[in-house]
C-alpha angles and dihedrals in degrees: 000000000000094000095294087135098233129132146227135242132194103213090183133257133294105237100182140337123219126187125197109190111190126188109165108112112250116193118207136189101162131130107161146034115020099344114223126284117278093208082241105119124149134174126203126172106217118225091225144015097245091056114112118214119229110218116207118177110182100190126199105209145170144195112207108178087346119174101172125076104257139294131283132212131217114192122220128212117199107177107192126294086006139100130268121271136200100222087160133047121157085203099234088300098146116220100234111239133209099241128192119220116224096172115312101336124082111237124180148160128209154124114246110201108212120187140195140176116212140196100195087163099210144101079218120114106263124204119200113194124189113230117193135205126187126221107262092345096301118168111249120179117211124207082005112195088009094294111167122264117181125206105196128181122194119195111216111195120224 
């Protein structure tokens, strides 16, 4: 380091990298129990059992009349030959949006990044699955007018 007197890190190493691009419109008006399914579903085998998966959910949405605050996520891991589990939820906290007023009702575009690291502990096929809820039962749409929405796991090796 030329005597700078900083220091290294190993963050660890990338193992493999999946993408999952979804364009087919979803409308949701859920805020409670399971949510409704997002479309966004991706499956990675992890090379050991000490990897940690990086989550990345990359949402189209948009708010059409909408009176409520914004939408939340909750994301699902099935490992093979289990059950589904809910490893993220963001617990009803609305992600503020920036909404745009025509008259009285809210309306607004945008993509919404979520991430997550995760410890499935398994050399299993693992499946995550995003779930998503709606303020007050709004209707959301998701990928609306086939707008482009990206689920991305990232292995990160031990």
């Amino acid at each position: 380091n030329g005597g700078t007197g900083a220091t290294s890190f190993s963050p660890g190493k990338m193992g493999q990298l999946l993408q999952q691009v979804y364009a087919v419109e979803v409308t949701a008006a859920a805020d409670s129990g399971d949510g409704a399914d997002s479309g966004l579903s991706l499956a990675i085998t992890p090379a050991a059992t000490g990897s940690k998966i990086l989550v990345e959910a990359n949402i189209a949405v948009s708010f059409e009349g909408m009176v409520g605050y914004g939408y939340g996520i909750k994301i699902y891991r099935t490992i093979s030959g289990g059950s589904a589990s809910s490893v993220f939820d963001n617990n009803y906290h609305w992600i503020g949006v920036g909404r745009l007023y025509t008259g009285s009702d809210p309306d607004g575009r945008l993509h919404t990044l979520w991430n997550y690291l995760d410890s499935p502990s398994t050399t299993l096929a693992t499946t995550y699955n995003i779930r998503v809820y709606t303020e007050s039962g709004d209707t959301v749409k998701f990928q609306p007018n086939t707008e482009q929405s990206t689920l991305t796991l990232t292995e990160i090796l031990a």
